[in-house]
N, C-alpha and C positions, 0 to 999 in steps of 0.2 A: 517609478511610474512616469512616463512622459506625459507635455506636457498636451491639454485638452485642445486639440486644433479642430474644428468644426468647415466643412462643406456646407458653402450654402449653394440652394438649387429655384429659382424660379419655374413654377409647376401652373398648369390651367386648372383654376380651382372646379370646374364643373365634372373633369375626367382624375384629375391629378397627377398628370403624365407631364414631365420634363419638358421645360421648352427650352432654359439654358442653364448651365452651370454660371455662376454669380462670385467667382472667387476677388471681386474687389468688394464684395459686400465687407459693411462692417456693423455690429450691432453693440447699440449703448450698453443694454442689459436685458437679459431674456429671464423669462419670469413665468410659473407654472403655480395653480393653490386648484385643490381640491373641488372640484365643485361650483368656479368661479370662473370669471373673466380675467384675463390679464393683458397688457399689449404692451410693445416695443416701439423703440426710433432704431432707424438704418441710416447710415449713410453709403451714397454710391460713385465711385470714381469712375465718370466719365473717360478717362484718359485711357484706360483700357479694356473697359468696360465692352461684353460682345457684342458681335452686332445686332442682337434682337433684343437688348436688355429693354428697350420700354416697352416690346411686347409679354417678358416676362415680369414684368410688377407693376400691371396696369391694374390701378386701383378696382377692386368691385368682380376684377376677371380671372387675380393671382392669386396664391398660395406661396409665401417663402417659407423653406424649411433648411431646417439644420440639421446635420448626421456630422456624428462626432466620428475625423479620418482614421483615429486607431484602430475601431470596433465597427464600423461602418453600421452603425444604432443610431437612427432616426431619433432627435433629442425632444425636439420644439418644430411645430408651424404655425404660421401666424397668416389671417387673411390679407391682402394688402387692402388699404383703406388708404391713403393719402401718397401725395408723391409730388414735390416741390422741386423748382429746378429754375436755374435762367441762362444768366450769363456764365457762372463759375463751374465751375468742373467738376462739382459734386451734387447729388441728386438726394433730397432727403424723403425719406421716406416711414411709412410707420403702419405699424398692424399689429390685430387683435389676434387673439388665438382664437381657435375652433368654438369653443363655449361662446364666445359673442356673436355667431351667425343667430343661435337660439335665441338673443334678443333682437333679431328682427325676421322673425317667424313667428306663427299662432298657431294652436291646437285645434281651431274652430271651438265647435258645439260638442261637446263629449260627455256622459253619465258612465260610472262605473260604481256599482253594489257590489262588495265585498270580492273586490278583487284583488289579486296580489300586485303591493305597489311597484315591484318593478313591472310589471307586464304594464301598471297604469301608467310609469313614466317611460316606458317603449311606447305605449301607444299615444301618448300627447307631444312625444318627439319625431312620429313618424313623419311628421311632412316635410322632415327638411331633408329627407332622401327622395322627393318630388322636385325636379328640375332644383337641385339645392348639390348641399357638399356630395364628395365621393366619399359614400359613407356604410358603412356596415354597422349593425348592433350586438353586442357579445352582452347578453343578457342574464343573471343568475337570479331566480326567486329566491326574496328575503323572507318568507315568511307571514310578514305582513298583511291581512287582508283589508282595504278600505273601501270607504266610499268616497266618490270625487265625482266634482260635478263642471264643468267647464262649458259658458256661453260664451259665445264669438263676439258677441257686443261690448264686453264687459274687456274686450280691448288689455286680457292679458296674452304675456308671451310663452313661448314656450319654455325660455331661460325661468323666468319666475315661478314657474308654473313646477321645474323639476324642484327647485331649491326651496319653496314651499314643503312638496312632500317629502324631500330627503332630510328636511328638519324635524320628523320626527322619531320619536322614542322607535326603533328598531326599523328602520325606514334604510332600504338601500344609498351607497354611497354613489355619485357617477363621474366621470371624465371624460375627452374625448382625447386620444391616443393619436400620434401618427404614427404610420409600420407601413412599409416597404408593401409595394401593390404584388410585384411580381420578381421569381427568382432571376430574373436581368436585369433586376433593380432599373427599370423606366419611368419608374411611376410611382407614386403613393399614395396611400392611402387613408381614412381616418374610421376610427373605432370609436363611437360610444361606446363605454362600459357602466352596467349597472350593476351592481353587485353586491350582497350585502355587508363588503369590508373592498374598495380598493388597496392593492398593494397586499404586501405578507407581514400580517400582523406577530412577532415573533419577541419572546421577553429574555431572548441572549442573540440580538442579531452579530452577522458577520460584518457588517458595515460600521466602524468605528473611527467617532473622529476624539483626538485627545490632544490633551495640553499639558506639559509640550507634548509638539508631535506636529499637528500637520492643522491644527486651531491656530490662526494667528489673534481673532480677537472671540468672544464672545457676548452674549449681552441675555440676561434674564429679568423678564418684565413681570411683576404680580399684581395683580389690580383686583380689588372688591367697589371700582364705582360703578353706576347705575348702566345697567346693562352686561356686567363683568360678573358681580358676585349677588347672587340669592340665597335665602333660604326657605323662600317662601314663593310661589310661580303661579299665576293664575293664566291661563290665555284664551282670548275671546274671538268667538266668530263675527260678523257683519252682522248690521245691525244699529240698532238705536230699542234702548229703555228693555222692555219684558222682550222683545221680538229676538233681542240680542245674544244668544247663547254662549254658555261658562264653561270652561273646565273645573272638575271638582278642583280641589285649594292642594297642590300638591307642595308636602311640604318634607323637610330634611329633622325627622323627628330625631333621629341619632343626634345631630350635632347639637339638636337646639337642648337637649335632653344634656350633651356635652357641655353646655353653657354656651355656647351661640347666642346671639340674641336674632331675634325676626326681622331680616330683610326683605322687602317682599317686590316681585317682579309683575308688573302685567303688559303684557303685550297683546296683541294681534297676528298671529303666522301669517293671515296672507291668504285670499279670495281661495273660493272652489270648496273649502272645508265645509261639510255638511252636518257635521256630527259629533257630538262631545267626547264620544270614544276616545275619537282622528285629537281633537282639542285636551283629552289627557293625555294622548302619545308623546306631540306637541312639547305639552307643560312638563312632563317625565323626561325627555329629554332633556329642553332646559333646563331643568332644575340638578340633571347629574353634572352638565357643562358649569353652574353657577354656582353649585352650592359651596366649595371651598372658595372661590374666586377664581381668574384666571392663571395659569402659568406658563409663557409664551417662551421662550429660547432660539432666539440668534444667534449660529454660527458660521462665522466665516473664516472659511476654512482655503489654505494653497491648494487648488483645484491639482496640479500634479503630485501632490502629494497626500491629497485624503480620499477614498473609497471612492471609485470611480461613478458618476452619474450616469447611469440608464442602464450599467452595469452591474455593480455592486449595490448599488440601491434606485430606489426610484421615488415618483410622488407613492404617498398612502404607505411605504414598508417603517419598520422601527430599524431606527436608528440608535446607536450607544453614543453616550457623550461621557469622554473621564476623562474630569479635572483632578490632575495631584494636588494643586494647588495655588492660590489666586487671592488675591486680595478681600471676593466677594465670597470665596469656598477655600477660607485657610487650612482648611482642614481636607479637604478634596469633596471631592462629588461624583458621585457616578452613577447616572439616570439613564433609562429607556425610555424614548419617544418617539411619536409617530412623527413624520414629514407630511404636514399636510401642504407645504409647498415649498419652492425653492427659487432661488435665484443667481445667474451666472454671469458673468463680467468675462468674460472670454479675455479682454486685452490686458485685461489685472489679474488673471489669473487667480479666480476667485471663486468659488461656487458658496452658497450659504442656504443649509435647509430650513426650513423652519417649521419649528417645530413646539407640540403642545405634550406637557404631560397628560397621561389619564388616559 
């Protein structure tokens, strides 16, 4: 497999149409997680840099994107936010991905009675396709009916407001995608997706990375501290004393009945929640995420030689990892997990998913 050479393009983030190709761009590391914010540094060589390059990464006005030159798959875009420069010949620069415009957008005043939560987190994302990104929504109902309740005073954003409700027990997952606007490739585009599984959830994928093979390092993290492992999940709405509402006590009766002893978790999800239902979804999820502890997986893998990114796999699909054998796994190991994000070193030749069992 060759190696991963990337296209960068400076785009007008209102239309997302081309305004120059960027081939002295260079980036630290690009970084993609489910459901989340992520951002980069650039650097930019003035010395041959085109002639419109400060109108394509003018902070607040750009979109940088990345298309991997093999497969010509839009990988990563990121909005430009900052952009530093003087006397020397390089221009440093840095941006967030699509998911952080969502924090600095609001849903207004919104009630929804037993609605389905993805149509609730299309409709509290809808303003940022009002004078906002170039943006489309691919939208699949999960199932889910809630209630939510959102006042404009109460000064939350749209970001908080989806990853509130995708935290719960069978609650849509979302991203937002970049993909090519049009078959002349001029332009791009961004996708929210909501859907009740990003990515192809699959328990023999074709995507495998191994050791040896194409793993140079690995790293597996298991943690049972506070906020990692439960087995015991209470979670509260707003409030103070009686006023304050509870989720029943949801708890991991199998393990503890296994000799567990009672860990017990309480939190808060997070404003708009109205209802104890919404507050056991809430608590039933955390409690399936907590109740073993966490099991997080680091790999990093020779990006030319392990399962190509936006091709072979992506953010949200399952990935194989098989260890023969290793210091940590003398005996070998060989797990299926999801990617709930990834990260790429383009100039090390680097890709690394990461990845959660369960």
């Amino acid at each position: 497999m060759s190696a991963l050479e990337l296209d960068w393009y400076g785009c007008d983030l209102r239309t997302g149409a081309i305004a120059e190709e960027l081939p002295q761009l260079t980036a630290s590391q690009l970084s993609r997680r489910l459901g989340a914010v992520t951002s980069s540094s650039f650097a930019l060589d003035l010395s041959e840099a085109p002639t419109e390059w400060e109108a394509a990464t003018d902070p607040g006005r750009t979109m940088l994107v990345a298309v991997d030159r093999q497969t010509v798959t839009p990988l990563w875009a990121g909005l430009s936010l900052t952009r530093s420069g003087g006397s020397g010949t390089q221009v440093e620069l840095a941006a967030c991905s699509p998911e952080g415009y969502l924090d600095r957008r609001y849903p207004g005043t919104y009630t929804a009675t037993q609605v389905d939560a993805s149509t609730v987190m299309a409709d509290l994302a809808a303003p940022i396709a009002s004078t906002g990104l170039p943006i489309t929504f691919d939208t699949t109902a999960s199932g889910l009916l809630i209630d939510y309740e959102s006042v404009d005073t109460d000064d939350k954003t749209i970001l908080s407001s989806l990853q509130t409700i995708s935290a719960m027990a069978g609650a849509p997952e979302w991203t937002i995608d970049v993909v090519w606007a049009d078959a002349a490739e001029t332009a791009f585009a961004l996708v929210l997706r909501i859907r009740p599984t990003i990515g192809t959830v699959d328990t023999a994928p074709e995507a495998v990375f191994d050791l040896p093979g194409c793993i140079s390092d690995y790293h597996l993290s298991e943690s049972y501290e506070q906020g990692k492992g439960a087995t015991v999940v209470v979670a509260s709405g707003e409030g103070e004393g009686n006023a304050r509402i509870q989720s029943d006590v949801q708890t991991a009766d199998g393990l503890i009945a296994a000799g567990w002893i009672r860990w017990i978790h309480r939190y808060t999800p997070g404003t708009g929640i109205i209802s104890v239902g919404q507050l056991n979804a809430h608590a039933q999820a955390t409690l399936q995420l907590l109740q073993t502890g966490s099991r997080a997986w680091t790999v990093d893998a020779v990006a030319s030689e392990a399962p190509r990114l936006g091709s072979d796999w992506n953010l949200g699909n399952s990935v194989s990892i098989q260890i023969t054998r290793s210091p940590r796994h003398p005996a070998g190991a060989s797990v299926v997990a999801r990617a709930y994000g990834w990260d790429l070193d383009v100039a090390g030749n680097k890709v690394s998913p990461i990845l959660l069992e369960g």
